[in-house]
N, C-alpha and C positions, 0 to 999 in steps of 0.2 A: 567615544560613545557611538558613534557613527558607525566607524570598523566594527565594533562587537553586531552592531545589528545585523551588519553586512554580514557577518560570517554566519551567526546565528539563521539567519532567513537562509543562506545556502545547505548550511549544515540542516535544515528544517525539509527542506526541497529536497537534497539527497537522499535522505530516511523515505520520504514518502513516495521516491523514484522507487527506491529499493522495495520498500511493500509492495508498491505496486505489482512491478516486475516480477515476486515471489507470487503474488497472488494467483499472477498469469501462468505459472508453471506449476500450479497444485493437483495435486495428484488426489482420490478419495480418502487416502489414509492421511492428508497434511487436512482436509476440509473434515475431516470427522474430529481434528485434535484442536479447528478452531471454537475460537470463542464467538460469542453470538455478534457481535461487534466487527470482530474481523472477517466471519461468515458473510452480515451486511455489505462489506465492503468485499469480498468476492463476489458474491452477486451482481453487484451493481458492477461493475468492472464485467462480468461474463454479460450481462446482458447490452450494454454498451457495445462490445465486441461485435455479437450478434444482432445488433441492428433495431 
């Protein structure tokens, strides 16, 4: 039971390293095809960056 969480929480951490990452290399034609949800979370991720 243990193991499955372990992996689940890392498997959970990788997906969200990888948004991330994606987030940071959006270009206007990737931010014009997000959803409003993932737009929030560029934002917030661009203005982090900036300070």
């Amino acid at each position: 039971m243990i193991t499955i969480v372990i992996v689940l929480a890392t498997a959970i951490g990788v997906r969200i390293f990888y948004i991330q990452e994606k987030l940071k290399k959006a270009n206007i034609n990737e931010i014009d095809k997000m959803s409003g949800t993932m737009f929030k979370c560029y934002l917030e991720l661009f203005f982090k960056r900036q300070g």
